[in-house]
C-alpha positions in Angstrom: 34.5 45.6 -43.0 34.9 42.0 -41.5 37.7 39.5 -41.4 36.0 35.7 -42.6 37.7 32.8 -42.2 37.7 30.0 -44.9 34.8 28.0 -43.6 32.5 31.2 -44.1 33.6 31.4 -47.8 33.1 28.0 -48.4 29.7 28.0 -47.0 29.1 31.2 -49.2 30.1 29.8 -52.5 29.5 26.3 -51.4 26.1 24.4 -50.6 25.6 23.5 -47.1 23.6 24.2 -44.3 25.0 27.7 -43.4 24.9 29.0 -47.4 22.0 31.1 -46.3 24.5 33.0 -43.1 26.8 33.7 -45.3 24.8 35.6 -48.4 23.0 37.4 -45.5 26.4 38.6 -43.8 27.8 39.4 -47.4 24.4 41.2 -47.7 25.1 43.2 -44.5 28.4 43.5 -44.5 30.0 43.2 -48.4 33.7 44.3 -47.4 35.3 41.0 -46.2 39.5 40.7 -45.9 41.4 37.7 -45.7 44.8 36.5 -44.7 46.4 35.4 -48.5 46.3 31.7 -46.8 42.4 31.8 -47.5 43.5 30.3 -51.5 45.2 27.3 -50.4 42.3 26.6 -47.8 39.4 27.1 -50.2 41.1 25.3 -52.7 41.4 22.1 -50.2 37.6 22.6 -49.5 37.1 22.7 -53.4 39.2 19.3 -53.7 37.0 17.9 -50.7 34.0 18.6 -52.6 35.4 17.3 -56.5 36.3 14.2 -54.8 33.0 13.5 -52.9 31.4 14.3 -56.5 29.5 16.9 -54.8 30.9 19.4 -57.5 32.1 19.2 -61.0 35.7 19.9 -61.3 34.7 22.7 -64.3 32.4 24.3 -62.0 35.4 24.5 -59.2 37.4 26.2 -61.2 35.0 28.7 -61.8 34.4 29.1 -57.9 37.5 29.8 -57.4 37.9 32.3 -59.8 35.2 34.2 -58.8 36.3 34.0 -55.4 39.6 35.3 -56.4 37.9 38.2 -58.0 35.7 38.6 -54.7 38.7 39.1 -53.0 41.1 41.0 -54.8 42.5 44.0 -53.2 41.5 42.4 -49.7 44.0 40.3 -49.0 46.2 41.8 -46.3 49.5 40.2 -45.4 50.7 39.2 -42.1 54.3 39.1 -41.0 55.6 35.7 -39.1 56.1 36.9 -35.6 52.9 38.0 -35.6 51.1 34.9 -35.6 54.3 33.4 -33.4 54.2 36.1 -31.1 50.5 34.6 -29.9 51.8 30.7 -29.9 51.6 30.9 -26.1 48.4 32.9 -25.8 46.3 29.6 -27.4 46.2 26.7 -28.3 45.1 27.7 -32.3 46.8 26.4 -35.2 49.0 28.8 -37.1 46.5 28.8 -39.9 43.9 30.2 -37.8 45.8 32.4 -36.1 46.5 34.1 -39.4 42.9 35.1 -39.4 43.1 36.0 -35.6 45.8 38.5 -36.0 44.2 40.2 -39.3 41.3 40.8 -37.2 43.3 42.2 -34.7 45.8 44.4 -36.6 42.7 45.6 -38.3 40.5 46.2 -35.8 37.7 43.7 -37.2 35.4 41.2 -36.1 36.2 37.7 -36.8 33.1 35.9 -38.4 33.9 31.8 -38.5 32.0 28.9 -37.2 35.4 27.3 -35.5 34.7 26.4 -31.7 38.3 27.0 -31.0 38.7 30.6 -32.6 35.3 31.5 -30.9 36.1 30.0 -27.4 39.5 31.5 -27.3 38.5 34.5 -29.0 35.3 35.8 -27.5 35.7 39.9 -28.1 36.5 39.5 -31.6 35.5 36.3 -33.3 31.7 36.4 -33.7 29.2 33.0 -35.1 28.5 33.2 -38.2 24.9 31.8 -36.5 25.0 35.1 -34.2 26.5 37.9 -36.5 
């Protein structure tokens, strides 16, 4: 079991240079959990890509659901002061430190491609390149 962050989904779902990571860490690891905040993200990605043209709004909505579906039952909430608690541990956005602190509660590795999260991170945030 691993935590991913959004930009690992989209490259799974999504094309793009790192599609290929992602189905081989789905294929090594299949149990991925997510901070509930990964919908709105993947959405914005899935907006990003309708508006460059780059994907059909019809077959957007069908990422998503299947996404959805991927990840039911692995969502894992994360209470406030648990992400403000570590404001003055980094110099991460909120909306990565939701992923942080899932990794952390749970005990996980962290798989993204985020510079910041890996610098700041280095015990428990892994490459997606690496992992």
């Amino acid at each position: 079991m691993i935590v991913v962050d959004t930009n690992v989904i989209s490259y799974f779902w999504l094309p793009s240079e790192y599609s290929e990571n992602a189905k081989r860490l789905l294929r090594s690891d299949p149990e991925w959990v997510v901070p509930p905040l990964w919908r709105s993200e993947f959405r914005n990605v899935l907006f990003f890509y309708i508006r460059k043209k780059l994907v059909p709004e019809e077959s957007a909505i069908e990422i998503m659901e299947k996404a959805e579906k991927m990840f039911k039952g692995m969502e894992y909430f994360i209470h406030s002061h648990e992400i403000i608690s570590k404001v003055s541990l980094c110099t991460l956005s909120a909306y990565d430190l939701e992923y942080v602190v899932l990794a952390e509660g749970l005990g996980l590795k962290l798989i993204t491609l985020d510079r910041k999260i890996l610098a700041e991170f280095p015990g428990m945030a892994k490459s997606l390149r690496d992992y």
